[in-house]
Residue, then its C-alpha position, 0 to 999 in steps of 0.5 A: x497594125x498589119x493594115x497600117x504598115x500595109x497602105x503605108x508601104x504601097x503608098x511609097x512605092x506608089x511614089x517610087x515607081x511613077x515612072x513606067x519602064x518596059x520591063x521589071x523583075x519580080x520575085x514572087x515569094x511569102x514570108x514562110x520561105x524568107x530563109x531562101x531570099x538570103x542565098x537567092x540574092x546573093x546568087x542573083x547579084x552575083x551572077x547577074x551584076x548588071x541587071x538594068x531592071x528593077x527588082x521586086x521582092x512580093x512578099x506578105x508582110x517581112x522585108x528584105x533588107x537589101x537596098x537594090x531590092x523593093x519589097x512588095x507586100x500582099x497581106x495574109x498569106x491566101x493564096x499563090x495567085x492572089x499574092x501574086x495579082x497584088x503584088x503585079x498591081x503594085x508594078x507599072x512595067x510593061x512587062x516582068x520577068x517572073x522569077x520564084x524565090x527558090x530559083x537559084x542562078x547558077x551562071x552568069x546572066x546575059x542582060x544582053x540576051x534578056x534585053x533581046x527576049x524582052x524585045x522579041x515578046x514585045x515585037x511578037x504581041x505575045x504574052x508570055x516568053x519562057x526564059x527555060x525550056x522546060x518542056x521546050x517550044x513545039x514550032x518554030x518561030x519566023x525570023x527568031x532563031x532562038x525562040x519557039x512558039x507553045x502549042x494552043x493545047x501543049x500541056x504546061x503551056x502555062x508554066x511557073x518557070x521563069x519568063x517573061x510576061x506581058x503584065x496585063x495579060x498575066x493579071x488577065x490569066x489569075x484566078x484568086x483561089x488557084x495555088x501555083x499548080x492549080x495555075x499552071x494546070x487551070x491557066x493553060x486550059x484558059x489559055x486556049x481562047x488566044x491561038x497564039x502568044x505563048x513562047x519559050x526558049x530553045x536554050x536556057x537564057x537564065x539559068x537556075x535550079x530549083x532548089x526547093x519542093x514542097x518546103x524541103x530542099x532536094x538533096x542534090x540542092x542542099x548538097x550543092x549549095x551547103x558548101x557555097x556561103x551564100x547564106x542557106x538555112x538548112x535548119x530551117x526546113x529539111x531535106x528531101x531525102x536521097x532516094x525520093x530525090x532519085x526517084x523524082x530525077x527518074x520521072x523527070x527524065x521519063x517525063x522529058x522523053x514524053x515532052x519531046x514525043x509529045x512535041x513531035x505529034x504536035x508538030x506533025x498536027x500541025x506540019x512542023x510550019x513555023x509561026x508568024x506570031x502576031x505581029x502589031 
């Protein structure tokens, strides 16, 4: 029934998406957490009313019931990446800016600067654009004011956060058994062969906050979105408790001064010149 429901759903979108665009948005997802895509939407929708691209559900086998969004399906939930590589498979754009469903948007999106971004990946030959910068750029890039380039052997320069891909080179990156982090960790690594590529933002284009770890809401989350009507389960999944969550705010906070101390032994390494990109 699954495999039937399956090749039928891929095949219409088979139809649907003939024409390339340059660029689309996915939100990369499973079906254990489709009491987020509610409120996700709802947030998207509203803080980004314009977005011109269209937009990608990936889920395993659910559907979400939302005509400007088309479901994507994976099958049996195996791994992060794999979904992940289907769900691509499914995609004819050039390029996709990779969301996750518990990403919330908290401010109003330019499609102007996100256009923009799209454009300067593109110019740049490069392979992925970070849209937030968590860690931020180590160099400067020539001609760009607003973006920075990562390090061949910055830490995360592989990132999970929300950005923009060029498709293949992300599929090209993808290891079947790798859950997100493993991705992160292991797909930074890998991306060391290519001497450049990898951007990020020097200001947040998308704003959002991640809401979600490890299947419990964060406290500061809940208590921020509990009162916002967008549609949050709270019964479904619990809450990270106040103390660990201060706990997590401390290391992140320690861990941002290791990033920028980090950042600054990187560009001395490399005598803080800006990068030229790769053009073509």
């Amino acid at each position: 029934m699954h495999d039937s429901s399956l090749a039928s759903r891929r095949e219409c979108m088979d139809v649907v998406d003939a024409p390339s665009e340059t660029c689309s948005v996915l939100v990369s997802s499973c079906d254990a957490y489709s009491d987020l895509w509610t409120p996700f939407f709802n947030l998207f929708w509203r803080n980004w009313p314009d977005c011109p691209y269209r937009v990608y559900l990936g889920t395993n086998w659910a559907h979400h019931d939302d005509q400007r969004v088309r479901t994507l399906n994976a099958g049996d939930d195996e791994s992060w990446s794999k979904n992940l590589r289907l769900f691509l498979n499914q995609i004819s754009s050039e390029y996709v800016l990779l969301l996750l469903e518990d990403f919330f948007l908290t401010r109003r999106v330019s499609t102007e600067a996100i256009a923009k971004n799209v454009s300067a990946l593109r110019a740049l030959n490069g392979t992925a654009l970070r849209l937030f910068p968590n860690p931020p750029p180590d160099n400067r890039v020539d001609g760009y004011e607003s973006i920075g380039s990562i390090h061949r052997f910055a830490p995360f320069r592989v990132s999970a956060q929300a950005g923009i891909w060029k498709r293949e080179s992300l599929l090209a990156l993808l290891r079947d058994e790798e859950n997100a982090w493993e991705f992160e960790r292991k797909a930074t690594v890998r991306s060391r062969g290519s001497a450049s590529g990898f951007y990020c933002t020097l200001q947040p284009i998308l704003p959002y906050v991640h809401v979600v770890e490890q299947g419990r809401w964060f406290w500061h989350a809940a208590r921020r979105f509990r009162k916002a009507n967008i549609g949050c389960n709270f019964e479904t999944r619990a809450i990270i408790p106040a103390w660990t969550a201060a706990k997590k705010t401390a290391r992140s906070m320690v861990q941002g001064v290791a990033n920028r101390l980090r950042n600054w032994r990187l560009r001395t390494q490399t005598g803080g010149e800006a990068c030229h990109g790769s053009r073509s």
